[in-house]
N, C-alpha and C positions, 0 to 999 in steps of 0.2 A: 099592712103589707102593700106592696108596689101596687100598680095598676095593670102590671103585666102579668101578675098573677091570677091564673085562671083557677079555680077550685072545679075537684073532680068528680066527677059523676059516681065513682064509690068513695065510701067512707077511710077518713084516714082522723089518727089523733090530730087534731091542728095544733094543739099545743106541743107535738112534735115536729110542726112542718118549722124550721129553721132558714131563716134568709141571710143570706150576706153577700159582702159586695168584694170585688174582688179590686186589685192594683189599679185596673181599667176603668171601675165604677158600676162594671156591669154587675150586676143582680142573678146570683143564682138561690136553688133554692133548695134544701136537703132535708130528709128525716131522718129526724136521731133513731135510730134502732136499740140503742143505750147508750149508758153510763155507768163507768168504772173509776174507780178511783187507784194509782200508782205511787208508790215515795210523794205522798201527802198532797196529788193534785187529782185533779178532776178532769176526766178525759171521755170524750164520746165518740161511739165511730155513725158518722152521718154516710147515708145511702143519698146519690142524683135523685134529686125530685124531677122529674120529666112536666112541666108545668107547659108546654107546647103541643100537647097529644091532644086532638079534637075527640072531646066523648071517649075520654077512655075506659073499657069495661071491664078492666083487670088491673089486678095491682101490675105487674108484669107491665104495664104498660106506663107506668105513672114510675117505679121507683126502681134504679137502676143498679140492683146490688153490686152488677159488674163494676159497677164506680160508685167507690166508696171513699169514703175519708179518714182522717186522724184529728180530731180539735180539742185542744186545753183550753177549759172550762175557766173562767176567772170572772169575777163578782167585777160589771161594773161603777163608775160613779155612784149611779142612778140605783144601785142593786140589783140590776139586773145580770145576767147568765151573757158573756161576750165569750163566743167562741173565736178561739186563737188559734194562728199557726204554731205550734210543738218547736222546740231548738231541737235539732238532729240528737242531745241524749234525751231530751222527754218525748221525744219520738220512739228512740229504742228503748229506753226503761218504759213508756207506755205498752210496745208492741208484747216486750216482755212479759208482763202482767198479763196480758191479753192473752196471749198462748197459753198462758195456764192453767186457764177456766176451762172445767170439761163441761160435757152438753149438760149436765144435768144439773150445773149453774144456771140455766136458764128457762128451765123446764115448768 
């Protein structure tokens, strides 16, 4: 991860803390909350990593559910997990799938 990445004072999966750089170059940073799958892709909704909080002592303070995301999951070169921008239908055939699940999909 960057060098502007600060690690928080509580615990978080890191294996869910997700980085990507946006049109500008700049570096943000998200955690997957999950993964779903829709008409045969692989889709995650990422929460704001708040990676600028001094000493944060709650999650509340680190991850931003108010700002969320939508990313299509696609395997790259390397094998690795590249999260993507969605086309406006695997955004709506994603959101679709997503209202589906009742709570106790995830319980």
């Amino acid at each position: 991860m960057s060098d502007n990445y600060k690690e928080p004072t509580i615990e978080f999966d890191e294996d869910n803390i997700i980085e990507m750089i946006d049109e500008d170059g700049e570096t943000h940073y998200f955690y997957e909350e999950m993964q779903f799958e829709a008409d045969g892709n692989r889709y995650a909704i990422l929460s704001f990593f708040n990676t600028d909080e001094k000493n944060p002592t709650n999650e509340e303070d680190v991850l931003n559910e108010n700002e969320t995301t939508l990313a299509k999951i696609v395997k790259g070169e390397d094998g690795e997990d590249e999260y993507l921008t969605p086309t406006d239908e695997e955004f709506t055939t994603a959101v679709e799938a997503y209202e589906k699940f009742d709570e106790s999909d995830f319980e």
